[in-house]
Each structure stands twice: as structure tokens, then as C-alpha cells.
C-alpha positions as CSV (number, residue, x, y, z in Angstrom):
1,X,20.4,-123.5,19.3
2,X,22.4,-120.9,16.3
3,X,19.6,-119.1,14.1
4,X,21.4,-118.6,10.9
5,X,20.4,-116.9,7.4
6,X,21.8,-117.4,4.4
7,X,21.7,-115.4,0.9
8,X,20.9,-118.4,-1.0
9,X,19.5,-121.5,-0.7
10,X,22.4,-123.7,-2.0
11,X,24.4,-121.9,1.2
12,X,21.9,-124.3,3.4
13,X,23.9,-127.1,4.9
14,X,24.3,-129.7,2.3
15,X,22.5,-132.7,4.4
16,X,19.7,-130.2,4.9
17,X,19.1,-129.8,1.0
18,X,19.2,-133.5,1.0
19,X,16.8,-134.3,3.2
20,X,14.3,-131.7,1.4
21,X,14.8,-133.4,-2.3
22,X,13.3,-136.3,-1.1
23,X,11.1,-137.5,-4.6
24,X,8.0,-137.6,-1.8
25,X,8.9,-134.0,-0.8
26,X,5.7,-131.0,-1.3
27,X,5.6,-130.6,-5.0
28,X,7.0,-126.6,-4.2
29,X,8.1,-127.1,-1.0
30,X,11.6,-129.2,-1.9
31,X,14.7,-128.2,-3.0
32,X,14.9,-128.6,-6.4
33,X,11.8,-126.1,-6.7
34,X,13.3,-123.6,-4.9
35,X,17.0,-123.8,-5.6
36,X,15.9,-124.2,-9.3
37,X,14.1,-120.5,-8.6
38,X,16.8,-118.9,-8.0
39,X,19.6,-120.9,-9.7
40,X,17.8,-120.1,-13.0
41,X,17.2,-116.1,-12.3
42,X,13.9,-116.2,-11.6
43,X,14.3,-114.6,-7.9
44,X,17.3,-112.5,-7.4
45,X,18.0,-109.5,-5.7
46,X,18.1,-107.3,-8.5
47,X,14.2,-108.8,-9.3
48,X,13.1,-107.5,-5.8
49,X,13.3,-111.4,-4.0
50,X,16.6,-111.0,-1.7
51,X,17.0,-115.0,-0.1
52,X,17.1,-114.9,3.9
53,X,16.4,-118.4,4.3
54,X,16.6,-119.1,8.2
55,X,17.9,-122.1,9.5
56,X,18.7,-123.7,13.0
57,X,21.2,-126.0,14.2
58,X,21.4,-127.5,17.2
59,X,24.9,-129.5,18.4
60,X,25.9,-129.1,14.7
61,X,22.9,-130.3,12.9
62,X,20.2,-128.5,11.3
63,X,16.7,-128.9,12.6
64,X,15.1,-126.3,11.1
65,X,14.1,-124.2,7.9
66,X,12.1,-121.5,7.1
67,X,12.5,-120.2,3.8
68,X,12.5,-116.5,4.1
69,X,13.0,-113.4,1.5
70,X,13.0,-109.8,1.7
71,X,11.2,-107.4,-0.8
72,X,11.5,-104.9,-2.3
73,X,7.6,-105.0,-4.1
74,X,4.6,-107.1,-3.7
75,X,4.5,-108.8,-7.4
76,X,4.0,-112.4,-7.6
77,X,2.7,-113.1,-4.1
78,X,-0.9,-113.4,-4.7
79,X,-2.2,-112.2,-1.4
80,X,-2.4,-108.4,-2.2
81,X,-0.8,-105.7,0.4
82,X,0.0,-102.8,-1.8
83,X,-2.9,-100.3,0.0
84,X,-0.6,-101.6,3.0
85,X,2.2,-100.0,1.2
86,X,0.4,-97.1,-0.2
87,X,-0.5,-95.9,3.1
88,X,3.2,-96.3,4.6
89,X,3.6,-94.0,2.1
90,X,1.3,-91.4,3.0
91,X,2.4,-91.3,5.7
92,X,6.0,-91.0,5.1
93,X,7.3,-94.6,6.3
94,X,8.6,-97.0,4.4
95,X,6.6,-100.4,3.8
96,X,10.0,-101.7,1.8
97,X,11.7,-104.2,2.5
98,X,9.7,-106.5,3.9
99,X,10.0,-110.2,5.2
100,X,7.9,-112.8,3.1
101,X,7.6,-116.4,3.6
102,X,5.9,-118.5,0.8
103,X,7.1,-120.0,-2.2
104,X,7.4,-117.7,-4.9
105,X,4.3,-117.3,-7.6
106,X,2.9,-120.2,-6.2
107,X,-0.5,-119.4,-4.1
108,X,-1.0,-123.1,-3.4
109,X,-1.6,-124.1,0.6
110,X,1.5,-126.4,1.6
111,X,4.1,-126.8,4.2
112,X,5.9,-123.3,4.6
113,X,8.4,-124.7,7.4
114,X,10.4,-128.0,8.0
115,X,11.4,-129.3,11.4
116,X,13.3,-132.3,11.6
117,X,11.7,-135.9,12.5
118,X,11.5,-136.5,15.8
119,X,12.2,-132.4,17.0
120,X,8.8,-130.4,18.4
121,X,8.1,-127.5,16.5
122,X,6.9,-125.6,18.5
123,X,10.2,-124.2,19.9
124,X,12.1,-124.0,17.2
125,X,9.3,-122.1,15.7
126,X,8.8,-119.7,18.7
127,X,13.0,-119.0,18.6
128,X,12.7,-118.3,14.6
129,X,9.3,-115.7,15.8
130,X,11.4,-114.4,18.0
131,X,14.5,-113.7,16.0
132,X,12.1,-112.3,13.2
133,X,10.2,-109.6,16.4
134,X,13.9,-108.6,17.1
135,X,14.4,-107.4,13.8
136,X,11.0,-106.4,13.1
137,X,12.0,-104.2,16.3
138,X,15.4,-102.7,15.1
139,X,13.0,-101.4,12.2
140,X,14.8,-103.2,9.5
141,X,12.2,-104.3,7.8
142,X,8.0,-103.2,8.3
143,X,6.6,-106.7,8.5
144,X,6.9,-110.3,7.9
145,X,4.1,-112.7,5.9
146,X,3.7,-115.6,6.0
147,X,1.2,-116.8,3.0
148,X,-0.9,-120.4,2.1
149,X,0.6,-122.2,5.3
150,X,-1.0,-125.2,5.8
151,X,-1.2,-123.8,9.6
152,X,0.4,-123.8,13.0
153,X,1.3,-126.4,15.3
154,X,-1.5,-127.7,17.5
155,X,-1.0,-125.6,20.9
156,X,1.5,-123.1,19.3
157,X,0.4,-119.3,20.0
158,X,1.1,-117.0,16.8
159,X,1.5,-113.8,19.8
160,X,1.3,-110.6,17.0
161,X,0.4,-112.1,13.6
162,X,-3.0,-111.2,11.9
163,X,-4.3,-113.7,10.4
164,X,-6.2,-113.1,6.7
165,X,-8.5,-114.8,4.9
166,X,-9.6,-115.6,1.5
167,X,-11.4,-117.7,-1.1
168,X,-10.1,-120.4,-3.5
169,X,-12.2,-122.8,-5.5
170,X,-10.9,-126.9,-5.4
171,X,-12.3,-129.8,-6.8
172,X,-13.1,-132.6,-4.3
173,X,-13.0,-136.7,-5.7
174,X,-15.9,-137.5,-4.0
175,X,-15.7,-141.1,-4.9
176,X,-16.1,-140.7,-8.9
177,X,-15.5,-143.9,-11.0
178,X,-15.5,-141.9,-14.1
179,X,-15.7,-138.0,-15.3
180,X,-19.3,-139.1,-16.5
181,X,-19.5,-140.4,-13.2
182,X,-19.0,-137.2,-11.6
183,X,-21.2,-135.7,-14.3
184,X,-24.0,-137.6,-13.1
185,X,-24.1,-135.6,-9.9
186,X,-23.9,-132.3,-11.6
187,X,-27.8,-130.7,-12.1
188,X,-29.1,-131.5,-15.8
189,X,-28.0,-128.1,-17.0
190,X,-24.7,-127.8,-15.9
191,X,-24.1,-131.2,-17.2
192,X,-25.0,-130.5,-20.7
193,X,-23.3,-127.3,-20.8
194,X,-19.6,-129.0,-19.6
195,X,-20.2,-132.2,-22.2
196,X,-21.2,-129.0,-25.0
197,X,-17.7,-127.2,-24.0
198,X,-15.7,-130.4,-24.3
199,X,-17.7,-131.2,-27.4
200,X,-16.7,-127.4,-28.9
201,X,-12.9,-128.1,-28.9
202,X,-13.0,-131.3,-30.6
203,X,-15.4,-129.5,-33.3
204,X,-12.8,-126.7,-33.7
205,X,-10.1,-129.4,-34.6
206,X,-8.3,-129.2,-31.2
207,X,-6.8,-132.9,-30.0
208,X,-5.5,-133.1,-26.7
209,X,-2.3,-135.3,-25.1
210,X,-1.9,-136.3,-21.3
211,X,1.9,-136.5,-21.1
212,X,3.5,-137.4,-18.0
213,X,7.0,-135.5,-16.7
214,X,8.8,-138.5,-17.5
215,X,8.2,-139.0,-20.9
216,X,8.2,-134.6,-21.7
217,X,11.1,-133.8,-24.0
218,X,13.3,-131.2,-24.0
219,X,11.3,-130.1,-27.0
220,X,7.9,-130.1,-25.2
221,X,9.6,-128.1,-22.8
222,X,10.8,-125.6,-25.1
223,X,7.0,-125.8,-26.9
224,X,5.6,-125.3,-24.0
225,X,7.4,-122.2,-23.3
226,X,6.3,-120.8,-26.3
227,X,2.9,-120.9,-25.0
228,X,3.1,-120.1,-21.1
229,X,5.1,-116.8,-22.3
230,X,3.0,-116.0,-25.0
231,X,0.2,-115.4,-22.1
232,X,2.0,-112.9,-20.5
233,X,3.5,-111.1,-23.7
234,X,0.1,-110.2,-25.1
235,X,-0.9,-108.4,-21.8
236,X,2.8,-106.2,-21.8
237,X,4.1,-108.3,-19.2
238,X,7.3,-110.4,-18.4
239,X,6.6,-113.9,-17.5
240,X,8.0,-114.8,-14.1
241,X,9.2,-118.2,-14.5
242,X,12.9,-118.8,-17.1
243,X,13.0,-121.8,-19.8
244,X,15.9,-122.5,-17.8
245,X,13.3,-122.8,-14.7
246,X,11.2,-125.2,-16.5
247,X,13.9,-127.5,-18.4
248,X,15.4,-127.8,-14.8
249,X,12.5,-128.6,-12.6
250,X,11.0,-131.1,-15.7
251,X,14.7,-132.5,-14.9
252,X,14.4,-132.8,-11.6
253,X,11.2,-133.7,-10.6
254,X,9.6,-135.4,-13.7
255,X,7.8,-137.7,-11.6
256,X,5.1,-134.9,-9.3
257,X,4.7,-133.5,-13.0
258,X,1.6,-133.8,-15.9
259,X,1.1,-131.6,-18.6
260,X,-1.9,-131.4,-21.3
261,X,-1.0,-130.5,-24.6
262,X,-3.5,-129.0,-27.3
263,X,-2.4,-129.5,-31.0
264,X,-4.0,-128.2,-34.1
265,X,-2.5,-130.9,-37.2
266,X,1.2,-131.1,-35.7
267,X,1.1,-127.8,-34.0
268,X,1.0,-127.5,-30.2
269,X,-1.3,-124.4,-29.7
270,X,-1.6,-124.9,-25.8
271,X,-0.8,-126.2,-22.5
272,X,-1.3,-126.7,-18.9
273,X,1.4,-127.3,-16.8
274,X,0.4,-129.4,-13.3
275,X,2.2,-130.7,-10.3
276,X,0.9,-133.4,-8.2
277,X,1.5,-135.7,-4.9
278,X,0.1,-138.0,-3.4
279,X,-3.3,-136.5,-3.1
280,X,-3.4,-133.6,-5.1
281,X,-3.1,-132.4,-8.3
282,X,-1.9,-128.7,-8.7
283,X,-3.0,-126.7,-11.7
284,X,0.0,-124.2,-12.1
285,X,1.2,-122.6,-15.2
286,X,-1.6,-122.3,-19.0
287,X,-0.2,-120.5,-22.2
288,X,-1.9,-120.6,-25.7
289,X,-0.7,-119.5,-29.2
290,X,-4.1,-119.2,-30.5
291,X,-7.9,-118.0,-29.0
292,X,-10.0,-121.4,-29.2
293,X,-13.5,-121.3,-27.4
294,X,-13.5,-123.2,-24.3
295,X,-9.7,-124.9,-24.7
296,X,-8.9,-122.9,-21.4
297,X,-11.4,-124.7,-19.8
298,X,-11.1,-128.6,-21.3
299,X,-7.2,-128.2,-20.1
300,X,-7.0,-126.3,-17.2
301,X,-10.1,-127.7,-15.6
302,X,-11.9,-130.7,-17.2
303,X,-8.8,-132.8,-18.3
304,X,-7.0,-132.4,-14.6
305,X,-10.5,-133.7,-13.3
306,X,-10.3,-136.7,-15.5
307,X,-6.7,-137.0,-14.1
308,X,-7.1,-136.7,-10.4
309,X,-10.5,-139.5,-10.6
310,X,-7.8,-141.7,-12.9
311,X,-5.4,-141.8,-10.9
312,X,-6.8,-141.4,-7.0
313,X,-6.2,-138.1,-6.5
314,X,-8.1,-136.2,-3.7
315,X,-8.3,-132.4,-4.2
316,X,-7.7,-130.5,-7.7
317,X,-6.4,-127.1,-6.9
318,X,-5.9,-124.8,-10.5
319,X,-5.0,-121.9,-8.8
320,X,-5.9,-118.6,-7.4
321,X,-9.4,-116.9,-8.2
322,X,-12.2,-117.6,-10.9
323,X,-16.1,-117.7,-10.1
324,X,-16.5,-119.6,-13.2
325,X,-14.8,-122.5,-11.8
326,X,-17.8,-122.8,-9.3
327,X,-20.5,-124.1,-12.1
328,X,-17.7,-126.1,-13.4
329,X,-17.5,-128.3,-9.5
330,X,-14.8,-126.7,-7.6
331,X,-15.9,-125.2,-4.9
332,X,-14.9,-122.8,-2.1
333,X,-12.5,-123.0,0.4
334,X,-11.2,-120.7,2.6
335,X,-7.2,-120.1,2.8
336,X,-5.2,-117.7,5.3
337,X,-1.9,-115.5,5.3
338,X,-0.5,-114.7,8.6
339,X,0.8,-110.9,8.8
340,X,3.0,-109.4,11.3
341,X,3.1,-105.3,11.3
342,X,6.0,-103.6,13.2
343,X,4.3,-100.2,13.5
344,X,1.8,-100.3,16.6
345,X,-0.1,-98.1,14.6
346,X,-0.5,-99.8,11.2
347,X,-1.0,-103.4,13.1
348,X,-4.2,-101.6,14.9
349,X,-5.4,-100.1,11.8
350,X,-4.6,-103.1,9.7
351,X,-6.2,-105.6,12.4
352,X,-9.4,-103.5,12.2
353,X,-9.4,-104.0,8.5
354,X,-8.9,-107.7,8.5
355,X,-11.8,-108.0,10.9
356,X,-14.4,-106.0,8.9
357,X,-12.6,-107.9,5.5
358,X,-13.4,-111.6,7.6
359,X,-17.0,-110.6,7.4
360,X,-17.0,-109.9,3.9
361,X,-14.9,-113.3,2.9
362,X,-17.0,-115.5,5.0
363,X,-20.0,-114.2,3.8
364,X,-18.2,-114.7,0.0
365,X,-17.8,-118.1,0.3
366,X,-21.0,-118.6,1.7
367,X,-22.5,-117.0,-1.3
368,X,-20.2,-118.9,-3.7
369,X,-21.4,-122.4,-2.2
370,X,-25.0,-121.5,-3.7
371,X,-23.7,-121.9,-7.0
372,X,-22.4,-125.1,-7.0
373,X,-23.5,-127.0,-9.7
374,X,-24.9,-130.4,-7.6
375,X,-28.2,-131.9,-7.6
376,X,-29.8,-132.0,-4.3
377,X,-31.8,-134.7,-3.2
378,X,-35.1,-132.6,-4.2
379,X,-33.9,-132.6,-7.8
């Protein structure tokens, strides 16, 4: 076996790329999502994302990737280390670079690795780990993370990673025929209150459009825009994501996409941006022009319900955070990052943390399950 890394992704062997555009591929996990990323400027160097995608060949042909990046900051990962960083600091170290392994602003749970088709993972995993200790070792970098991975191989020992947990709340299809359907197993009061939210945007002269990524323009594209960086330009921030990001991906992948649009008259107002397989839809990317009670909710939340029972889906996940999606049916699950600290004294401290934080999380989404919103059989 060669371990390679490469700078960018279109420097992966062209067969490999190939293979990982399938139109079944992950939704993020492909490579029109991730070339696209940084194709389109969205992860560069100079934006703290430096591509060290590792790859390994054996008798000529790849058999393994792991999509890899060094950094420079924590922004746009979702699973929060900058106390990590702080205290490096204190202490006169340096936490920067790092090693990440996800897919950028994307805290959805998915493959983080491909292996080729007939090839055990397990070594090919164990010669990446062991390439990533060795430099991890030279002090290079402080630490590698690996975040949202759908998990390890079945008998595969992760020997020095720290596992983390936390809490996101998904919707389950648990057999609806209908939203009203699913309704009907909501408690009397939580049903009212969702019908009298859906109700409120219609009263406020808000329509809504399902539109799927084959039929989006480059016009709703460019609309849509508008919105999604409208959201971060009234908070003083610079969206992540490029038009150029969007137009491309809506290019390339029109068929894992779904977007609602909100219009006052003629005018789109808002929109949520969703990607999907086939089991689950994936609530990604909301913006909005205007302030309209409840619209957040109607198409972030109720109208990708209405989708996933419509059209089979399995699991709704909208993203990262948010009790309030709990009285609305999504309920909690737990998701882990893997974290591997080079200093022997930060991995002890940091281990004793993530212990004393398990506690805390379990007990979280333990909590969070008594607010679910459906009748019981003494009801």
C-alpha cells in the first residue's frame, strides 16, 4: 500500500472522483459537494481549510479516501473545541493547525471514509491511523477530529481517539399516511398549536412552493441567495457557502435536492434549502428577507415533514440544535465526534472532561425525551 495527500480534491485520481459522483452517492459525502467547496472558494487555505485529502493505492489503484483538512480555526465545524484551544494557549502551545475530518458546515451524521467494494476496512483504516499518530508524533499538527461519522467498522479498535457525544433532534416516519396523520399522534395541545402556526402564515399572506432541484432555475438560485445571505448579514457575519457554491451543486446534483419557497404577491421572502437520499431528508441552509411569525417553522420544519411522509422518507434531520424542535416531533438522538490529542497531557485532561461531559449529555437527552409531544396510551 502508498498513503498519499493531496492539496485538493480534483488532484484525487480521476477514477476515484468517479466512483464518488455516483447520483446514489451521500448527499455531502460525493464529489461534486466537496470539489464544488472548494472549486467555488468556499474552503481555501487563505479561509483557514488547507485540503489534505488522504488516499491509498494499492498495485496502482485507489482503495481508499479520507477527506482530510488542516486548520487554522474552529469556525464552521459545529462540534465546539475552542476551550481546547484556549487552554493550548495558556499554556503556551499551540492548538493550530489541526487535522479535521468532516464535511465542511455540514453537522449531518454520514459516511466520513470510502473503501473500495470488495476491500476490508479495517486495514486500510488502521494504515491511514497510523500515518495520521506519525504525524501527530513529529508535532505537526496538535490533534486530528473526526466529527458526525456514522461509526467504525465492526471489530475495528479506535487505540487513542476520545470519543464525544452530543444531542440532535430528528424526525422519525413512523408509518404516517398523512401530516394530519402524524398529527393524530401528537397530544391535543401540541396538535392545535402546530395546525395554529401553519394557520398564522397563510393569515399573514405567506404562500408556499415545494420545488424540486430539477425544475430550480438559475433565478431561484440567485433568489434564494438573496435570502440565505441575508441571514448571516443582519448578524455581522459572512455567509460560508458562494452563489457560485449553490449554482454548481443545484447543477450537479439536482436530483438529492428540494427547496421551499415563501412568496409574498410575486416576491420570494424565504427559503429552505434540503438535501435528501434515499431515506433521509436533510434540512441544510434557511434565509428570509422579511420577519413573518412562525414562517421559520412551516419551512424548515413542517413542510420537510410533509415531504419525507410524501415521499417515503425515513428520518428528517434540519440540523444542529433547537429544543423547540422537540414539541414540534423531532426527537433526540445522540451523535459522536472522535478526537485524538497529541499532548499526553491535554488527551488526560481532555478525556476526564469528556467523561464528566457524557454524564451531562446522556442525562440531556434523557431529559429532552420527556418533552416530546406524543400521546401515551393513558391519554
Amino acid at each position: 500500500m502508498r498513503i498519499h495527500l493531496v492539496s485538493a480534491f480534483d488532484q484525487l485520481p480521476a477514477t476515484l472522483r468517479q466512483v464518488l459522483a455516483a447520483a446514489d452517492a451521500h448527499p455531502f459525502f460525493n464529489s461534486d459537494f466537496l470539489q464544488l467547496l472548494e472549486q467555488t472558494g468556499c474552503v481555501t487555505p487563505e479561509k483557514g481549510w488547507l485540503p489534505r485529502h488522504l488516499w491509498i493505492e494499492r498495485q496502482g489503484e485507489p482503495v481508499f479516501l479520507l477527506p482530510l483538512y488542516e486548520k487554522t480555526h474552529s469556525w464552521g465545524e459545529f462540534v465546539f473545541d475552542q476551550r481546547w484551544a484556549q487552554a493550548y494557549h495558556q499554556h503556551g502551545l499551540p492548538y493550530y493547525p489541526k487535522w479535521l475530518s468532516a464535511i465542511p458546515f455540514t453537522p449531518s451524521i454520514g459516511p466520513r471514509w470510502w473503501t473500495k467494494p470488495g476491500e476490508d476496512a479495517i486495514p486500510l483504516l488502521a494504515a491511514a491511523l497510523a500515518h495520521i499518530g506519525s504525524v501527530l508524533a513529529d508535532g505537526q499538527i496538535s490533534s486530528w477530529h473526526l466529527l458526525f461519522a456514522e461509526g467504525w467498522p465492526a471489530g475495528f479498535d479506535p487505540v487513542g481517539m476520545l470519543p464525544r457525544h452530543d444531542v440532535q433532534f430528528h424526525w422519525r416516519h413512523h408509518g404516517y399516511r398523512t401530516f394530519d396523520d402524524f398529527l393524530q399522534q401528537l397530544k391535543s395541545r401540541k396538535r392545535k398549536n402546530i395546525r395554529r402556526e401553519r394557520q398564522r402564515v397563510a393569515e399573514q399572506g405567506v404562500t408556499l412552493r415545494v420545488r424540486e432541484g430539477v425544475d430550480l432555475t438559475e433565478q431561484d438560485w440567485h433568489d434564494f441567495y438573496h435570502c440565505y445571505s441575508n441571514t448571516y448579514f443582519v448578524r455581522g457575519q459572512e455567509p460560508y457557502l458562494s452563489p457560485a457554491f449553490f449554482q454548481g451543486i443545484g447543477r450537479a446534483r439536482p436530483h438529492q435536492i428540494m427547496m421551499v419557497q415563501a412568496y409574498r404577491g410575486d416576491r420570494l421572502i424565504g427559503a429552505a434549502l434540503s438535501f435528501h437520499d434515499q431515506t433521509t431528508l436533510y434540512g441544510r441552509h434557511w434565509g428570509a428577507l422579511e420577519e413573518v411569525d412562525c414562517l421559520h417553522f412551516e419551512a424548515c420544519f413542517y413542510q420537510g415533514i410533509d415531504y419525507c411522509i410524501a415521499h417515503g422518507l425515513q428520518r428528517f434531520d434540519p440540523g444542529t440544535q433547537g429544543e423547540h424542535k422537540l414539541v414540534r416531533g423531532f426527537e433526540p438522538v445522540q451523535t459522536t465526534s472522535w478526537h485524538w490529542i497529541g499532548h499526553p497531557a491535554f488527551r488526560e485532561a481532555i478525556a476526564a472532561y469528556l467523561e464528566r461531559e457524557k454524564a451531562d449529555v446522556l442525562r440531556y437527552q434523557e431529559v429532552a425525551g420527556e418533552w416530546l409531544p406524543f400521546r401515551r396510551e393513558s391519554d
